[in-house]
Gaussian input, Z-matrix of N, CA and C with variables (Angstrom, degrees):
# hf/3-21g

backbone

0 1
 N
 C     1     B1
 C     2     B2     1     A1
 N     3     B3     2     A2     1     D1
 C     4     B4     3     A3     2     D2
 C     5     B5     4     A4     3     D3
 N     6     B6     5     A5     4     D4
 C     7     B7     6     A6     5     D5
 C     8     B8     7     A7     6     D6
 N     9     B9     8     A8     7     D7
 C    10    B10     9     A9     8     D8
 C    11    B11    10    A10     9     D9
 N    12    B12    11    A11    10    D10
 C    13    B13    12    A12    11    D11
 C    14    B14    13    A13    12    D12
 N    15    B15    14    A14    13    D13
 C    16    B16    15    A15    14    D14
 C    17    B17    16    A16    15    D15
 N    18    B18    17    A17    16    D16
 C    19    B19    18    A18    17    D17
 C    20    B20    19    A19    18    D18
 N    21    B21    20    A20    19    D19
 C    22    B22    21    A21    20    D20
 C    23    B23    22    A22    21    D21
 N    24    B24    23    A23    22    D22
 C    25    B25    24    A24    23    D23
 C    26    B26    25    A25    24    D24
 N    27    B27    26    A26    25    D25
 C    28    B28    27    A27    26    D26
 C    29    B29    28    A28    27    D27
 N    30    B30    29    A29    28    D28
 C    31    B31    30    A30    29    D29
 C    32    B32    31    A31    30    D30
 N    33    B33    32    A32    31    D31
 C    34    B34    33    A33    32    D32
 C    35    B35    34    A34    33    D33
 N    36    B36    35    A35    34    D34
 C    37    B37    36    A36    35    D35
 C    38    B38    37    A37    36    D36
 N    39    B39    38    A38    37    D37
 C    40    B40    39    A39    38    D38
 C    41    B41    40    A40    39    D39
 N    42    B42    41    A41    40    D40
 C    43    B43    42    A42    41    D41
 C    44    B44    43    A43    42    D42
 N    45    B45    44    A44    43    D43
 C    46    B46    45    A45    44    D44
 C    47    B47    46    A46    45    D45
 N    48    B48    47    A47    46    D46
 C    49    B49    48    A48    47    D47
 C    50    B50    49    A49    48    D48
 N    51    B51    50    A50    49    D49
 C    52    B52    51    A51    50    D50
 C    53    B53    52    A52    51    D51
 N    54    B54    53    A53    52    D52
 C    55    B55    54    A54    53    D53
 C    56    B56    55    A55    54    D54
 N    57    B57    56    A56    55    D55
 C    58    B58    57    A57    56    D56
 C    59    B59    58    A58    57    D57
 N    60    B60    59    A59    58    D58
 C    61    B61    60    A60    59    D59
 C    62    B62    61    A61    60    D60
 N    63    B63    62    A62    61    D61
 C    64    B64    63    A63    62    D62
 C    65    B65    64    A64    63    D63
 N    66    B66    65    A65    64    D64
 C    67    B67    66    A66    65    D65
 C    68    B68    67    A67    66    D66
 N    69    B69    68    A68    67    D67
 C    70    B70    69    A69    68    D68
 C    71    B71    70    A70    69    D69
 N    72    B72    71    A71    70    D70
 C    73    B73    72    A72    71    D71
 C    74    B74    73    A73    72    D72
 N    75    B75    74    A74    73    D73
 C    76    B76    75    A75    74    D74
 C    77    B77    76    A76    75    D75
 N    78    B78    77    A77    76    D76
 C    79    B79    78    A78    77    D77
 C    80    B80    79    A79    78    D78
 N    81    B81    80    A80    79    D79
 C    82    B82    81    A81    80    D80
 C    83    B83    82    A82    81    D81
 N    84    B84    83    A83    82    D82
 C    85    B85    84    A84    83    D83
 C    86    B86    85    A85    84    D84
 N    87    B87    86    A86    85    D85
 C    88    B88    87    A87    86    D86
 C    89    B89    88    A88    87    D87
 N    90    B90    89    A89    88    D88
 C    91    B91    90    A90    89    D89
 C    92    B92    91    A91    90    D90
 N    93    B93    92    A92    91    D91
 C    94    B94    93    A93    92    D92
 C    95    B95    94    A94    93    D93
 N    96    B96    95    A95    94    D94
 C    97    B97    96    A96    95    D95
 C    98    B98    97    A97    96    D96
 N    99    B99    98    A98    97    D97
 C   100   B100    99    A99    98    D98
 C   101   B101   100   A100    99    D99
 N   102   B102   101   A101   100   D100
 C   103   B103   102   A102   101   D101
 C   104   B104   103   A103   102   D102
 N   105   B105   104   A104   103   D103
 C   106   B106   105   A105   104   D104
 C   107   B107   106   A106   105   D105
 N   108   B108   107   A107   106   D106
 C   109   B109   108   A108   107   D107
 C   110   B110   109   A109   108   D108
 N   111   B111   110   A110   109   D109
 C   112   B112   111   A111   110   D110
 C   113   B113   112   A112   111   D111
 N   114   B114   113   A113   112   D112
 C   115   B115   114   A114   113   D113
 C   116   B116   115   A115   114   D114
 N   117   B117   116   A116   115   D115
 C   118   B118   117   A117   116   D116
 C   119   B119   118   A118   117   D117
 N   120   B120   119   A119   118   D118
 C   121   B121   120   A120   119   D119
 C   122   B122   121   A121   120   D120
 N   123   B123   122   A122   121   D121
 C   124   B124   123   A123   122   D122
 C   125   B125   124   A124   123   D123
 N   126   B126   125   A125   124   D124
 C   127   B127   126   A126   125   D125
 C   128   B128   127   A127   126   D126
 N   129   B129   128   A128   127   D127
 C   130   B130   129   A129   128   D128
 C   131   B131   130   A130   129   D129
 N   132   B132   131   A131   130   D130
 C   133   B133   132   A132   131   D131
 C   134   B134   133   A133   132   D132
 N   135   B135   134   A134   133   D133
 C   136   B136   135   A135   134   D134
 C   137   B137   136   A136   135   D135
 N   138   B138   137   A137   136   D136
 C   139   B139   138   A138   137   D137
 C   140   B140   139   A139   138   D138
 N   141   B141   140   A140   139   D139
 C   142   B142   141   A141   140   D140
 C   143   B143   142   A142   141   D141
 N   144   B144   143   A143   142   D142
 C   145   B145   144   A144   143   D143
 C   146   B146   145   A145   144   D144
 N   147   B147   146   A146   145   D145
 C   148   B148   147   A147   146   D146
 C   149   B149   148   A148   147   D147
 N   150   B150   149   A149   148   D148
 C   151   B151   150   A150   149   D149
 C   152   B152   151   A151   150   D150
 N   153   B153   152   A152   151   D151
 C   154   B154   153   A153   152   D152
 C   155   B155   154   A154   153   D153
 N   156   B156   155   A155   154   D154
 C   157   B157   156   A156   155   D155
 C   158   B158   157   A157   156   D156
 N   159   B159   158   A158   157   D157
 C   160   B160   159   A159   158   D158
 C   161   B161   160   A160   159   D159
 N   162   B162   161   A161   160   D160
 C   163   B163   162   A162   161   D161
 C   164   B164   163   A163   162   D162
 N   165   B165   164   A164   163   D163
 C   166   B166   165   A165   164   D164
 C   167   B167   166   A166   165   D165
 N   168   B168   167   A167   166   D166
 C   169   B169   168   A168   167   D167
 C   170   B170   169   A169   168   D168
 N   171   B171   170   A170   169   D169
 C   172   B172   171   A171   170   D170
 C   173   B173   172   A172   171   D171
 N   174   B174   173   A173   172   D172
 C   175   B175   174   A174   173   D173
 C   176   B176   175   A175   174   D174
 N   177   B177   176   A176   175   D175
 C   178   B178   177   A177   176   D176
 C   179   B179   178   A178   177   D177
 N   180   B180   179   A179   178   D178
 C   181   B181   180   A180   179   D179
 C   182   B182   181   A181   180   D180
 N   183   B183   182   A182   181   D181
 C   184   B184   183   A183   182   D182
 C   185   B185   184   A184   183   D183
 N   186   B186   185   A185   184   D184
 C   187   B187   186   A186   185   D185
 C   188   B188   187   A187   186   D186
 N   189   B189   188   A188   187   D187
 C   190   B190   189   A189   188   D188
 C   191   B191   190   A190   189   D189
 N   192   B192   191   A191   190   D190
 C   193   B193   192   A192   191   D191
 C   194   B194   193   A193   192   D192
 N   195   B195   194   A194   193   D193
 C   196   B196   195   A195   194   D194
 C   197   B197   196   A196   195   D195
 N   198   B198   197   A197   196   D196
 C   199   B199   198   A198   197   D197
 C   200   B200   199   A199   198   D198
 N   201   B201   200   A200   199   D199
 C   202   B202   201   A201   200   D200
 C   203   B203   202   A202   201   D201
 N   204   B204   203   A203   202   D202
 C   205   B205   204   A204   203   D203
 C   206   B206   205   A205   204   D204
 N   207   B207   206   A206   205   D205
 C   208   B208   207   A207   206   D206
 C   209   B209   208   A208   207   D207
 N   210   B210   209   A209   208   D208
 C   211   B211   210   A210   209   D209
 C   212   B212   211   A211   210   D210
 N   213   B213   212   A212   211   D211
 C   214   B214   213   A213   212   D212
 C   215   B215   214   A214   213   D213
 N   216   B216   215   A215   214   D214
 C   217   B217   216   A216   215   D215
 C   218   B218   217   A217   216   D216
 N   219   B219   218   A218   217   D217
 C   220   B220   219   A219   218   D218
 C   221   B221   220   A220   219   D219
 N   222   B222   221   A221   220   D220
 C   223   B223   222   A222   221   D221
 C   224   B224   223   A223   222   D222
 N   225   B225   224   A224   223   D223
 C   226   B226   225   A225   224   D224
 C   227   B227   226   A226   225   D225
 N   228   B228   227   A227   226   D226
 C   229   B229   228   A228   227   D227
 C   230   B230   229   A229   228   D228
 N   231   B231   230   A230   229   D229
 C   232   B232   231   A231   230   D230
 C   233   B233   232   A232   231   D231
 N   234   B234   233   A233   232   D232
 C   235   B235   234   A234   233   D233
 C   236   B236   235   A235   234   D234
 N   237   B237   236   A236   235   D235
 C   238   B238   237   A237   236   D236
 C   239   B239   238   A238   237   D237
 N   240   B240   239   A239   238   D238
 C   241   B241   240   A240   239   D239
 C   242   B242   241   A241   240   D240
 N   243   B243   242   A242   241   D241
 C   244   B244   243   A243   242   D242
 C   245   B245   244   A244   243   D243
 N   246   B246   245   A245   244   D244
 C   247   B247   246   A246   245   D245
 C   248   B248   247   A247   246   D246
 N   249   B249   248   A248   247   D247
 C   250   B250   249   A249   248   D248
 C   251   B251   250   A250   249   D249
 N   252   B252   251   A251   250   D250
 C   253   B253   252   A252   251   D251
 C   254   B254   253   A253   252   D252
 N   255   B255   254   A254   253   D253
 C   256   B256   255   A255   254   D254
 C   257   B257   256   A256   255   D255
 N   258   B258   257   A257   256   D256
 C   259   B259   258   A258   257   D257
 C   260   B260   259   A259   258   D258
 N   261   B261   260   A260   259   D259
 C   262   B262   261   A261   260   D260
 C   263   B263   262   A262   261   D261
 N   264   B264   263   A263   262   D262
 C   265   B265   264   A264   263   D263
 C   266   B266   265   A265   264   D264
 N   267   B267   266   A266   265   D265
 C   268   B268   267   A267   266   D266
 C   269   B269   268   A268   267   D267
 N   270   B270   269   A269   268   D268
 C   271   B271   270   A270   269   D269
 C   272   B272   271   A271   270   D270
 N   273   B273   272   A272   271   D271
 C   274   B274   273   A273   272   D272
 C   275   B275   274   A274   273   D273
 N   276   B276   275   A275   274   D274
 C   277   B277   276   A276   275   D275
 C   278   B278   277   A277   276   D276
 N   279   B279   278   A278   277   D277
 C   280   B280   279   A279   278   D278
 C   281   B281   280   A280   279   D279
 N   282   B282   281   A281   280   D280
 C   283   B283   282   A282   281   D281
 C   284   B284   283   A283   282   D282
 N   285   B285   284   A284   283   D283
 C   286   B286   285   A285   284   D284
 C   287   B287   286   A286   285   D285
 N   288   B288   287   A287   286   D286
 C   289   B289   288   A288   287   D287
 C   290   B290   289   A289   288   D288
 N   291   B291   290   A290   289   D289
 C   292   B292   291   A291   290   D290
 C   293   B293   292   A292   291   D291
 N   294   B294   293   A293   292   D292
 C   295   B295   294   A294   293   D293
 C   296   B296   295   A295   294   D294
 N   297   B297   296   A296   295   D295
 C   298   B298   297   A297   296   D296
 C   299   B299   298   A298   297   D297
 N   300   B300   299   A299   298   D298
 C   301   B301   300   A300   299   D299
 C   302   B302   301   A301   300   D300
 N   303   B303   302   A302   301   D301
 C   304   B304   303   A303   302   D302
 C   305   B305   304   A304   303   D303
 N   306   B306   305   A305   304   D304
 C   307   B307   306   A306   305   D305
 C   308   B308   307   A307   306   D306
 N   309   B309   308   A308   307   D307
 C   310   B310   309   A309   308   D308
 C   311   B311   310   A310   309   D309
 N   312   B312   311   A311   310   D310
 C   313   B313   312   A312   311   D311
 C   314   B314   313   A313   312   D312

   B1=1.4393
   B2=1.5366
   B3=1.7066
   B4=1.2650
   B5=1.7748
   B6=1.6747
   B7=1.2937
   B8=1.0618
   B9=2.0115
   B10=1.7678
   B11=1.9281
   B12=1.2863
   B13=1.4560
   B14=1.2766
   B15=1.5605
   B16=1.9365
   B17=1.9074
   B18=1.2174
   B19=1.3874
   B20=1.8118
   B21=1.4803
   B22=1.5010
   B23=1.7575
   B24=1.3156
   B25=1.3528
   B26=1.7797
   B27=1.1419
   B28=1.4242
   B29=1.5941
   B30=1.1858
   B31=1.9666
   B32=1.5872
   B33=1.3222
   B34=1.5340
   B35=2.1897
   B36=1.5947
   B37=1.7913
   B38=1.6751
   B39=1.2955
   B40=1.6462
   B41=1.5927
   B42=1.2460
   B43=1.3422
   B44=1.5919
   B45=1.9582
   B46=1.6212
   B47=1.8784
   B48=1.5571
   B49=1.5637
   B50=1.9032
   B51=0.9694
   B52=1.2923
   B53=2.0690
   B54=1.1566
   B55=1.0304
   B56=1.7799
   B57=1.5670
   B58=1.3304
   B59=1.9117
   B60=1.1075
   B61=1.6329
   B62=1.3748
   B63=1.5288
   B64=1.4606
   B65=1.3058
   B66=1.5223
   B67=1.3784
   B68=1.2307
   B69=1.1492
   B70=1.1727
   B71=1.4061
   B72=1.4843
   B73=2.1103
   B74=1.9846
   B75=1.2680
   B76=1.9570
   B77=1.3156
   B78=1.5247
   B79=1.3018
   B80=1.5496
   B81=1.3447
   B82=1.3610
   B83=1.1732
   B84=1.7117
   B85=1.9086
   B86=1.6942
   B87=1.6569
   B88=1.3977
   B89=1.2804
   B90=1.1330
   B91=1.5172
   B92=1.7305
   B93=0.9083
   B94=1.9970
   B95=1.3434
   B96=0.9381
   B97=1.7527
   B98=1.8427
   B99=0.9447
   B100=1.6446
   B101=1.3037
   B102=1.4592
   B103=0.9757
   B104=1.3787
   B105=1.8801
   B106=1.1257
   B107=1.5666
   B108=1.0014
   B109=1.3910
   B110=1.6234
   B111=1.1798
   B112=1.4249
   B113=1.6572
   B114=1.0751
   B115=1.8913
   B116=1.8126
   B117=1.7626
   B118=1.5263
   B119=1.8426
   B120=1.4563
   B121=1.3353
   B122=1.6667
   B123=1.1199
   B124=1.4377
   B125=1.5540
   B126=1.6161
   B127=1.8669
   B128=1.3858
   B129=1.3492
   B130=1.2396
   B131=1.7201
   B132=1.2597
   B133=1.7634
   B134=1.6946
   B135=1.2360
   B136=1.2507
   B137=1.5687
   B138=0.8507
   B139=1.6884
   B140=1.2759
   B141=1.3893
   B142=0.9474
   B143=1.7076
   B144=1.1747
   B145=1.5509
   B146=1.7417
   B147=1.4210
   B148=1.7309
   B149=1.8713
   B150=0.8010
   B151=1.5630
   B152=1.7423
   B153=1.3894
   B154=1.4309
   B155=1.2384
   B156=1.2527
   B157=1.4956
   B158=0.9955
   B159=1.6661
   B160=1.4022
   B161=1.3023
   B162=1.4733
   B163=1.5749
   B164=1.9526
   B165=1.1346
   B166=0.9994
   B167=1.5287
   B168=1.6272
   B169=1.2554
   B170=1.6769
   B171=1.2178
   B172=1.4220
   B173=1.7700
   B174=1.2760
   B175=1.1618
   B176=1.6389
   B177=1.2803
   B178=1.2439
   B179=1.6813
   B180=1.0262
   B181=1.6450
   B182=2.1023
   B183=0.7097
   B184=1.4754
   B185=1.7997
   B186=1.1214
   B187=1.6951
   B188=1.6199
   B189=1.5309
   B190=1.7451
   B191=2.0670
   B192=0.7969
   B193=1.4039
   B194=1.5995
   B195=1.2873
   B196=1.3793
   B197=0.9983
   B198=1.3925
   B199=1.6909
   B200=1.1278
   B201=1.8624
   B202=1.1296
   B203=1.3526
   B204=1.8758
   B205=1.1550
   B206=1.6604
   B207=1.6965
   B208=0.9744
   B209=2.0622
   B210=1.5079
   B211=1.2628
   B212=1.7202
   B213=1.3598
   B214=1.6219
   B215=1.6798
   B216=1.4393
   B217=1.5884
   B218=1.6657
   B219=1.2989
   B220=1.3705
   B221=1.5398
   B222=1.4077
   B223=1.0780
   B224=1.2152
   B225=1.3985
   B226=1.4731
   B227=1.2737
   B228=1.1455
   B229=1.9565
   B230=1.0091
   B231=1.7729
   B232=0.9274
   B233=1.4055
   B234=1.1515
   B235=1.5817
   B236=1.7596
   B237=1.0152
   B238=0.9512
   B239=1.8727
   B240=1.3912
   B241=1.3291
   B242=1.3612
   B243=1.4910
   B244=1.7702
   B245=1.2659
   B246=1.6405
   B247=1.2762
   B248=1.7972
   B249=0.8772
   B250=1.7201
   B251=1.4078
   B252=1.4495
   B253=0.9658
   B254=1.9123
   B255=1.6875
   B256=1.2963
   B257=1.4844
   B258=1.4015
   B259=1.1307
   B260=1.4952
   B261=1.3873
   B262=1.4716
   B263=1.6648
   B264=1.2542
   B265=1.8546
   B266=1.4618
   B267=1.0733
   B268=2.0217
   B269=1.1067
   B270=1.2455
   B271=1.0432
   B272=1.8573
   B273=1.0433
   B274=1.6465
   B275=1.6982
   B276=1.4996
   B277=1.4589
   B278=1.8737
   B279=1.2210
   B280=1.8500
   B281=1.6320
   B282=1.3333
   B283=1.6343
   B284=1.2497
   B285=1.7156
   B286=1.1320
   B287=1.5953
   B288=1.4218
   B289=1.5093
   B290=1.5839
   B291=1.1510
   B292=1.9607
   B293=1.3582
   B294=1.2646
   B295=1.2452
   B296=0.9685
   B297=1.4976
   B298=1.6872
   B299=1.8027
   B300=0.7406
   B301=1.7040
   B302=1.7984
   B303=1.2981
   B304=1.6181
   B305=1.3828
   B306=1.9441
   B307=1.2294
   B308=1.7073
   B309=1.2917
   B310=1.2350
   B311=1.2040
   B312=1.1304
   B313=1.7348
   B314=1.8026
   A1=108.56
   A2=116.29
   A3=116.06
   A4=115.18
   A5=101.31
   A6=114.52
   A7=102.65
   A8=108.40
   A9=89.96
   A10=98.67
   A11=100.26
   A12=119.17
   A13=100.41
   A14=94.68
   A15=131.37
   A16=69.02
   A17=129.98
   A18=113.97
   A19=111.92
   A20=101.79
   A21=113.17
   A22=124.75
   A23=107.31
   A24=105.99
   A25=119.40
   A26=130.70
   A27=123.00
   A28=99.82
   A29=116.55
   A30=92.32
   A31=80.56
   A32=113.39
   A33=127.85
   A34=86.94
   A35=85.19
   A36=104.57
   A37=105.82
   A38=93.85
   A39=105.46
   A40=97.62
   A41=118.85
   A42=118.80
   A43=111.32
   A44=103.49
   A45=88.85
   A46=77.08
   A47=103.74
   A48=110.32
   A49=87.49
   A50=134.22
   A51=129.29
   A52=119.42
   A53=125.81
   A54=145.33
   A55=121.42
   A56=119.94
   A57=98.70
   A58=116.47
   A59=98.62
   A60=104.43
   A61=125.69
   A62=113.11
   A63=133.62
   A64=111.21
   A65=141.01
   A66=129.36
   A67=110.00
   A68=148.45
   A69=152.84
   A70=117.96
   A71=108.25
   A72=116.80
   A73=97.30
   A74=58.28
   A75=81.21
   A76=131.00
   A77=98.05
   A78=132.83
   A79=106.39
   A80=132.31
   A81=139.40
   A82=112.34
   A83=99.53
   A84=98.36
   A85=105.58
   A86=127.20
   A87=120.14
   A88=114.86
   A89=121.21
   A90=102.48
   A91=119.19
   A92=123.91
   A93=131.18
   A94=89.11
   A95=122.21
   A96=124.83
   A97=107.39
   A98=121.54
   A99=133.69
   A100=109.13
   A101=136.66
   A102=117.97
   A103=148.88
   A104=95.55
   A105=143.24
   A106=95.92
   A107=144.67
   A108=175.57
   A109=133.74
   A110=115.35
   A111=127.74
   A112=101.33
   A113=109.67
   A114=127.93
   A115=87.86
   A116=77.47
   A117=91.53
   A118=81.92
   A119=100.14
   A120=108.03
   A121=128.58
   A122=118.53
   A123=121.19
   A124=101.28
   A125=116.69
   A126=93.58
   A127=99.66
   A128=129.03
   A129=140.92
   A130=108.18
   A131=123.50
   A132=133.59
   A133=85.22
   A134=145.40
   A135=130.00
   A136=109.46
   A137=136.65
   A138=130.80
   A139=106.97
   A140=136.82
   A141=143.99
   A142=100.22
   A143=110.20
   A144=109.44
   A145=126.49
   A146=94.84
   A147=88.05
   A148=84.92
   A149=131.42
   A150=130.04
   A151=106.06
   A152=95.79
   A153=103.68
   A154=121.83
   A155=108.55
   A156=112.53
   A157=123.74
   A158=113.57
   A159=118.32
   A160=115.14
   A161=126.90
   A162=111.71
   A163=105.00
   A164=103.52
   A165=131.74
   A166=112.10
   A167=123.81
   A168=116.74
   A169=98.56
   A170=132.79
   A171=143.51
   A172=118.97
   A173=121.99
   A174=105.27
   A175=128.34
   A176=127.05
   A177=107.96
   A178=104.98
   A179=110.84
   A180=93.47
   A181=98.92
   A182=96.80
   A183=113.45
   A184=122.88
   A185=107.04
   A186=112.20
   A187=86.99
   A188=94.87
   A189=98.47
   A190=95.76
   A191=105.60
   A192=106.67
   A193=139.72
   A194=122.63
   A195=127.89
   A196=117.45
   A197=118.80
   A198=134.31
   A199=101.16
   A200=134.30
   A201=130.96
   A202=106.54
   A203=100.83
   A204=119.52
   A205=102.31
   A206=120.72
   A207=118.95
   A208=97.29
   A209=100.14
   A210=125.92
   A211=91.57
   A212=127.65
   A213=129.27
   A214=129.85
   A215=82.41
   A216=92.84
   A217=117.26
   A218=115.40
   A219=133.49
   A220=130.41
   A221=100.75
   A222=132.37
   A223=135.78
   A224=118.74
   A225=135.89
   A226=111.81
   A227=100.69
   A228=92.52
   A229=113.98
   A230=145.28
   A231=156.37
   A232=113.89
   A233=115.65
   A234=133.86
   A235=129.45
   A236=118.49
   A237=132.46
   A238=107.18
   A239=134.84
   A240=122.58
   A241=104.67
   A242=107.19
   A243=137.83
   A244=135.36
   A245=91.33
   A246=87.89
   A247=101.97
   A248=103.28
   A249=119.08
   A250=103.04
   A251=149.04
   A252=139.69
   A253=156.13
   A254=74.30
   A255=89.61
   A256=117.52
   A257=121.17
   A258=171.42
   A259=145.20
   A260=109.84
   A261=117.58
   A262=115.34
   A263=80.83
   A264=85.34
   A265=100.45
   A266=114.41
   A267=100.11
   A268=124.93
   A269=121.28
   A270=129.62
   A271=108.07
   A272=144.32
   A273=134.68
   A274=103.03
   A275=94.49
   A276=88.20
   A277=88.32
   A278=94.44
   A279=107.78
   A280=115.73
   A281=97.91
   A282=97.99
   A283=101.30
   A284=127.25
   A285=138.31
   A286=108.49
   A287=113.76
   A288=132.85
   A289=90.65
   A290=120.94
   A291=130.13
   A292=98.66
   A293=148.48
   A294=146.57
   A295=175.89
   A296=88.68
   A297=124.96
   A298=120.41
   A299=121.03
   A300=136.03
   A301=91.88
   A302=121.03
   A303=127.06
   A304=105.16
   A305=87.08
   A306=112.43
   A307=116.39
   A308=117.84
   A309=116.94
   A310=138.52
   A311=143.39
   A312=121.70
   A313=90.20
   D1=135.92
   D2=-179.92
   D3=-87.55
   D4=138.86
   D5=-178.29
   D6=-94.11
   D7=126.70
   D8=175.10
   D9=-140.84
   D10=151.71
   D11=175.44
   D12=-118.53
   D13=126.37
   D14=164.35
   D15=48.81
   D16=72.62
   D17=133.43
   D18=93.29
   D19=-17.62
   D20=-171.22
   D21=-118.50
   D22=116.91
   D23=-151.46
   D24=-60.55
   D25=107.43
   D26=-158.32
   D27=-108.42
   D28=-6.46
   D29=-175.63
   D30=-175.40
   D31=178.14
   D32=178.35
   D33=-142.04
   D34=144.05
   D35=158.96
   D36=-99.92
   D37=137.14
   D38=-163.03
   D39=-139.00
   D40=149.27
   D41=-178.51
   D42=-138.24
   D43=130.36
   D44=-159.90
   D45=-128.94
   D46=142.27
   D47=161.02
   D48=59.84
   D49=60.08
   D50=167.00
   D51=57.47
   D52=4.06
   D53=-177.54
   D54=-104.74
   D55=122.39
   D56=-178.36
   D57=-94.48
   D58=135.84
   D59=151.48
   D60=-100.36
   D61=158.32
   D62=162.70
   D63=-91.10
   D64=105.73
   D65=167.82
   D66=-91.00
   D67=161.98
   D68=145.09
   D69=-161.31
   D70=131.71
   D71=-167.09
   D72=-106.82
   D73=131.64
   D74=152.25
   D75=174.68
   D76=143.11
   D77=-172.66
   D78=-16.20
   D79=173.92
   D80=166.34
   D81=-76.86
   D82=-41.30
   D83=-167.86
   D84=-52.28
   D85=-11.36
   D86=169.52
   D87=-81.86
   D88=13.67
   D89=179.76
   D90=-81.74
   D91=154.63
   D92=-172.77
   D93=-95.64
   D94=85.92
   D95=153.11
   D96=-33.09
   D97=-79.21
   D98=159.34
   D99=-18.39
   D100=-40.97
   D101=162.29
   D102=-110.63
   D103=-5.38
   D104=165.19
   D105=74.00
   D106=70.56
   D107=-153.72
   D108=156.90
   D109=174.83
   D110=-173.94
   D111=-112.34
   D112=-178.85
   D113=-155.65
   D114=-140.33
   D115=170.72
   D116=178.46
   D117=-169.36
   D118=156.92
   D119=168.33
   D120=-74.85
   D121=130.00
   D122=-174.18
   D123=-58.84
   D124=-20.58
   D125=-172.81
   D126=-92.31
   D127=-25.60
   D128=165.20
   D129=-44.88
   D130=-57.31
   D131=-175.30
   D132=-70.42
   D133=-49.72
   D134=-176.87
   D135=-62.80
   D136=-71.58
   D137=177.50
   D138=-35.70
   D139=-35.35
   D140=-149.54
   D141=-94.63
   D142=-43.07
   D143=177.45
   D144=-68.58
   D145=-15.59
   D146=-168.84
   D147=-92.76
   D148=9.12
   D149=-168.29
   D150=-84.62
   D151=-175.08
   D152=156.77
   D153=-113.06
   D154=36.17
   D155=170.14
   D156=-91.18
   D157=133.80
   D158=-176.32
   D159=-95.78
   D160=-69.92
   D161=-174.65
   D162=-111.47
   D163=158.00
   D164=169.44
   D165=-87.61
   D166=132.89
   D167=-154.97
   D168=-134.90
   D169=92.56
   D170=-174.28
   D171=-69.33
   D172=87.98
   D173=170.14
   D174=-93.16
   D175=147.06
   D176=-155.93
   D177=-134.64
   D178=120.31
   D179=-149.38
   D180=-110.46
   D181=155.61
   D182=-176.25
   D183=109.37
   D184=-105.38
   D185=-175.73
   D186=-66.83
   D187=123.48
   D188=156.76
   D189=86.22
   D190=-68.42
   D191=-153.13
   D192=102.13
   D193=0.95
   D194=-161.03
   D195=-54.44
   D196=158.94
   D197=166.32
   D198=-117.12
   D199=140.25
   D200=160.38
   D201=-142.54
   D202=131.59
   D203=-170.75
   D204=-95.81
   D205=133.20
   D206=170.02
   D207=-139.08
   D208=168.29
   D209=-173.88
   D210=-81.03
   D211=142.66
   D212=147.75
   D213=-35.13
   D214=-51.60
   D215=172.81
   D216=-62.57
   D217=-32.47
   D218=175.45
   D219=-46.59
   D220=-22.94
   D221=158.76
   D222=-83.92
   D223=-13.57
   D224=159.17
   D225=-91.36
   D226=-52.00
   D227=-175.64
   D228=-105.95
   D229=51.34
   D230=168.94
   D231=-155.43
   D232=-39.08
   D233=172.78
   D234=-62.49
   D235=119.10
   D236=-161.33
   D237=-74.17
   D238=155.20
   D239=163.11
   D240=-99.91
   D241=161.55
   D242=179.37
   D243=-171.71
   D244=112.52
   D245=-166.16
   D246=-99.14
   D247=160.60
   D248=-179.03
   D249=-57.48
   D250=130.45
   D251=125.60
   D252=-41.68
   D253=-16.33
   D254=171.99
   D255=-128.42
   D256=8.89
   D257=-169.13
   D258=-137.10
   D259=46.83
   D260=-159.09
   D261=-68.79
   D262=8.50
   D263=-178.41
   D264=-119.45
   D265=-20.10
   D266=160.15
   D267=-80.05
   D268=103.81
   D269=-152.26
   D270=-109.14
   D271=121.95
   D272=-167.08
   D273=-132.96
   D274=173.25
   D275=164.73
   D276=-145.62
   D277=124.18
   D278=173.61
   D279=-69.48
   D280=124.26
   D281=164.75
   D282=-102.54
   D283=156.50
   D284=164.41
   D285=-95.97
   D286=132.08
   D287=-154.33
   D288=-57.03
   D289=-33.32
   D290=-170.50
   D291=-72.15
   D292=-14.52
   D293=110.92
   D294=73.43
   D295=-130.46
   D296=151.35
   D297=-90.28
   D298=168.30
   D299=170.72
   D300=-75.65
   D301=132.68
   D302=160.94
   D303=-140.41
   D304=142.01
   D305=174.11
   D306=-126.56
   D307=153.51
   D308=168.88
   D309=-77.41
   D310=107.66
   D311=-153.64
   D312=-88.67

């Protein structure tokens, strides 16, 4: 099933062996150098928490290729907040890739 914010598709819920995931890919040019991790939307991590979803599954496509698997909660208590500067209503919270679980595709 597709996940979408203000209209725009950001991740799909996927279910493997009876268990749900969050996938969602993106490019490198998103990565936070500053924090040396990737973001996700705070209304996105809210839907996501009252669920039965367990991990969150990061694909990251360009240099390298990575996938990084992290927990929901992982994102609260490890995750950093950010708000957009030019964008005070995008609101994220950054995980640092050290983290998450990574794999090489």
């Amino acid at each position: 099933m597709d996940v979408r914010l203000d209209g725009v598709k950001v991740g799909e819920l996927n279910e493997y062996n009876g268990k749900k995931f969050y996938t969602t890919y993106r490019d490198y040019s998103t990565f936070f150098r500053n924090f040396k991790g990737f973001g996700i939307s705070t209304a996105i991590l809210s839907e996501l928490e009252g669920t039965d979803v367990i991990r969150i599954i990061y694909y990251e496509r360009g240099v390298g290729n990575y996938k990084y698997v992290s927990k929901v909660k992982d994102w609260y208590e490890k995750g950093k907040p950010y708000i957009d500067p030019k964008n005070a209503c995008n609101r994220q919270r950054i995980l640092a890739i050290k983290d998450m679980g990574e794999v090489v595709l």
